[in-house]
N, C-alpha and C positions, 0 to 999 in steps of 0.2 A: 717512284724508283723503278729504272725497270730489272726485266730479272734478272739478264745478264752480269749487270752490276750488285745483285744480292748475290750471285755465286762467289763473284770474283771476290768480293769484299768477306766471305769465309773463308775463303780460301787464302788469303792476303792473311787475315789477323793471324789464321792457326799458322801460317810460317811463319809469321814475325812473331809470335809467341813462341816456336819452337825456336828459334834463331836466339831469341832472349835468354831464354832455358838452356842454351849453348852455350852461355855468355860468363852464365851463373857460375856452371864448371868449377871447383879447385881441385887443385894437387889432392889435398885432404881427402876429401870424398873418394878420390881416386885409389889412394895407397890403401882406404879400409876397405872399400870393397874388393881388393884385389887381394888382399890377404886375406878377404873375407871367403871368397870365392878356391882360393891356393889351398884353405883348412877343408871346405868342403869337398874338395876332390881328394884329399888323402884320408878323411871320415868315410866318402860315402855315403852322404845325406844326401837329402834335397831339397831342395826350393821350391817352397811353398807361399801361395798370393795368396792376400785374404783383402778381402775388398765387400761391401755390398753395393746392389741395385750396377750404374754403369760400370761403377769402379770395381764390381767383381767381375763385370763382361770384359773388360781388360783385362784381370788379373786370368781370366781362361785362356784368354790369348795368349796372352806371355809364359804361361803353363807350358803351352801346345807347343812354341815357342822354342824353348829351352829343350821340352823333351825331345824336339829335333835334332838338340844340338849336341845328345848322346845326357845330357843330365834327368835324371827322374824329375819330374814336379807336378804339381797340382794343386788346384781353386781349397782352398777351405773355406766355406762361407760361415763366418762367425755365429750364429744363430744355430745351423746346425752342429759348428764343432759342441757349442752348451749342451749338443743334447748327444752327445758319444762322437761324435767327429775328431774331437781333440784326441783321441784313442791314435789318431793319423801320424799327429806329428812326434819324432822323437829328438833328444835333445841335440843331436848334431845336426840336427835340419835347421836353414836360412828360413827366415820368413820373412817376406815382402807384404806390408802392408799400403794400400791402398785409398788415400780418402782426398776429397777439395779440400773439406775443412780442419783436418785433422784431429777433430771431435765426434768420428763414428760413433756413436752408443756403442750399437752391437760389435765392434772393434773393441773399444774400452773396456767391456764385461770381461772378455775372455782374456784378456791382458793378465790378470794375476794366476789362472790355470795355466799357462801355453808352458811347456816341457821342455823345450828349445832356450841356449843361451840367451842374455839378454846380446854380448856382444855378436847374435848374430841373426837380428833384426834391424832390418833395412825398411826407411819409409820412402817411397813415391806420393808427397802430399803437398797440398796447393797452399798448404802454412805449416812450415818449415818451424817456427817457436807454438808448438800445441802438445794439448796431453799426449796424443798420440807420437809426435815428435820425438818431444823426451825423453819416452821408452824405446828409442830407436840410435841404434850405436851408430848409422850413418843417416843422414835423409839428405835426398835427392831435391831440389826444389823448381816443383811442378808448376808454382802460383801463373795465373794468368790474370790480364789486364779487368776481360772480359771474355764472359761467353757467347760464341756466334750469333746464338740464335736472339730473336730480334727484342725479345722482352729477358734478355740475360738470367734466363731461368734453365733453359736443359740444357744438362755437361754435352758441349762440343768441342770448345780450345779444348778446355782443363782435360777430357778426356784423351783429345789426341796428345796434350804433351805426357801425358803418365803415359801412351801407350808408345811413343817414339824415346822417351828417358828409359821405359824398358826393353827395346829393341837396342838401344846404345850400349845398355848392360850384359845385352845376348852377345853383341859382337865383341864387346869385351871379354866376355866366356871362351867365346871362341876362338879370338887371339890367344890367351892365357891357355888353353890345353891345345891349342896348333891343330885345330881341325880342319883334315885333309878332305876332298870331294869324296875320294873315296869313301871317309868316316860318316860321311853327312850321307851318304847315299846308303850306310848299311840301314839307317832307319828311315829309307824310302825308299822303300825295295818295287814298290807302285809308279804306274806313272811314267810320263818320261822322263823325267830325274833321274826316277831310278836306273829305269831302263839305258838310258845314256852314260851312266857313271858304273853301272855293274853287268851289263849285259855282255857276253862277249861273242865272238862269233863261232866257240865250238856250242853254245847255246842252239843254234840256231840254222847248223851247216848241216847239207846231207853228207852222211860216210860214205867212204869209199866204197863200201858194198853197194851204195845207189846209183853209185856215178857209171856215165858209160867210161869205159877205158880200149882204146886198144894200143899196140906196141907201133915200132919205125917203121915194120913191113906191111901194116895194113894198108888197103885201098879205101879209095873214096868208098866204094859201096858198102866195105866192113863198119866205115864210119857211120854212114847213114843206117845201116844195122841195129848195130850199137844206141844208137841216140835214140831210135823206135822202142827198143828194147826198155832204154831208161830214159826216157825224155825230161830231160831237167837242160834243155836247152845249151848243152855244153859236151865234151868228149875230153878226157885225156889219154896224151900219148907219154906210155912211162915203155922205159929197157929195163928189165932186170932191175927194178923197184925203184929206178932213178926217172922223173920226172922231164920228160924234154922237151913238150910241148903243151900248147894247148890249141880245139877246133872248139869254135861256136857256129852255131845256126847262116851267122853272117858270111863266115869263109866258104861254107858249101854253097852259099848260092852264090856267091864271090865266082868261085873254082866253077860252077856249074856254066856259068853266065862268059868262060872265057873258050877256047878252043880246046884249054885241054880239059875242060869239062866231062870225060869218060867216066863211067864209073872205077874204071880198071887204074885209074890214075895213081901215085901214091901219093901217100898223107905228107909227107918231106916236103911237098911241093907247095901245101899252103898252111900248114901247120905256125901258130906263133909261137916264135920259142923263145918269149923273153914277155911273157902277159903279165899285164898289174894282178897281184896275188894278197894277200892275207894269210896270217898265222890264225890259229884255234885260239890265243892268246888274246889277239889282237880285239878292241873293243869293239862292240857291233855298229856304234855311232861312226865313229874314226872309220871302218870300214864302209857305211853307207857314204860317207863324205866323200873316200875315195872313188866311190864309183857313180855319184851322181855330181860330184865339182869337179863339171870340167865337159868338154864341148861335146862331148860322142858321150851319152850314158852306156856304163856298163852293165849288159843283165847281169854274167855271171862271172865269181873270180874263182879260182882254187884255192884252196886252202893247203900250204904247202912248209915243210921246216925243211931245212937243207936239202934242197931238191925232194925229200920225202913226200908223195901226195894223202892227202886224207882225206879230201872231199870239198864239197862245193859248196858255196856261197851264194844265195841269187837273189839279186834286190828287191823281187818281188817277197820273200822272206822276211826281210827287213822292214818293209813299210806295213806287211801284214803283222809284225809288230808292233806297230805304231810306235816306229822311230821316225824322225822326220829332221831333213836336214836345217830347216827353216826354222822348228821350235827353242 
């Protein structure tokens, strides 16, 4: 056999086994979990996996999972709830158990301690009529044909459909409390998730105390002044606190490079007075987009509210955050 076709042929079963496990689906399943989930957001619990050996490497996943998605949760590994663990769970917490067979031991023991409603245990198990089952006010059914691996002994399907039946449950959550990017990005404040979903660009802008500024009646040479003075590759021209232009690095050698090139020249002359800009508001992703999509990159924008100037923007800023327009 060669190995290309051992891939493919793993990879082949676990989608046909997740497609089956699609298939299973009822209404039923649906409505309890969903009122099962509607009680725990106005309780205040959480959702708690108990699983062992794979089927608790799952249940940490879907932990991790969930607590993204603004809900508390966490692994209880049965073995050590017997030994003070159980102390965890309180009786408006969901618990998700985890098993192929539905006859964990170490599941079963802890079954007559656990402090949580029975209606508000949920199974993810590969046998849907088992001890474990019975104790379970909804179960989900995980069963798979076979497992990948080539002597049908380590959890591979059965693992990946308990771990995609509870990702289908996460986005279920997530529909049912209307979780906005914004909400998801308050618990990923890291990264560029976060960064893209909560950053903004008064994060990240020099103020107007950095910025060079001069007025209409400056010259070229007050400009190059100014820009020595603050070199952030940019100038603005404000009248009496209102905003009317803006000079980059480009216009000066622009203005330089033509006859009336003097320094004595005035700013009127090449000043732009209608430059892509940003608010303090304005997201720092959404502002790198606009200044790297699109044919001329822009180094630097102002940052401006009704003609008001506050300061500058510069893309070199931005990627030295590691925002990046591509990710």
């Amino acid at each position: 056999m060669s190995k290309i076709k051992i891939l493919r042929d793993v990879l082949n079963l676990e989608a046909k086994s997740i497609e089956l496990a699609a298939k299973r689906l009822n209404n039923e399943s649906i409505l309890k979990i969903e009122a099962i989930f509607n009680e725990l957001i106005q309780t205040g619990g959480d959702i708690v996996f108990c699983g062992v050996g794979k089927s608790g490497l799952i249940g940490a996943k879907l932990a991790s999972t969930f607590t993204s998605l603004g809900l508390r949760s966490f692994l209880l590994h049965p073995t050590e709830a017997l030994h003070g663990d159980l102390g965890r769970v309180r009786e408006n917490d969901v618990i998700v158990f985890l098993s192929k067979s539905g006859t964990t031991e170490e599941i079963l023991k802890i079954l007559p301690f656990l402090k949580s409603k029975k209606s508000n245990t949920v199974g993810l198990l590969g046998a849907v009529r088992s001890p474990i089952g019975n104790e379970c006010a909804v179960v989900f059914d995980c069963s798979v044909e076979k497992e990948a691996c080539i002597n049908n002994q380590a959890p591979t399907t059965s693992s990946t459909v308990a771990l995609a039946m509870g990702d289908a449950l996460a986005v279920l959550f997530e529909h049912i409390v209307n979780l906005s990017k914004e909400g998801f990005a308050e618990n990923h404040p890291g990264g560029f998730l976060g960064k893209s979903l909560r950053m903004k660009v008064s994060d990240l802008m020099w103020k107007r105390s950095d910025c060079a500024i001069v007025d209409s009646s400056a010259t070229l040479k007050d400009v190059i002044l100014a820009m020595t003075n603050k070199p952030l590759g940019a100038c603005a021209v404000i009248d009496k606190d209102k905003f009317v232009g803006l000079i980059v690095e480009g216009d000066i050698r622009r203005c330089l490079s033509t006859g009336d090139g003097n320094l004595s020249v005035s700013v009127k002359t090449f000043l732009n007075e209608k430059p892509s800009f940003v608010t303090r508001d304005t997201l720092a992703f959404d502002a790198l987009r606009l200044m790297e999509e699109r044919d001329s990159t822009i180094a630097v924008v102002p940052v401006l509210d009704k003609n008001e100037f506050f300061g500058f923007l510069r893309l070199h800023d931005l990627l030295k955050a590691g925002l990046s327009p591509s990710s």
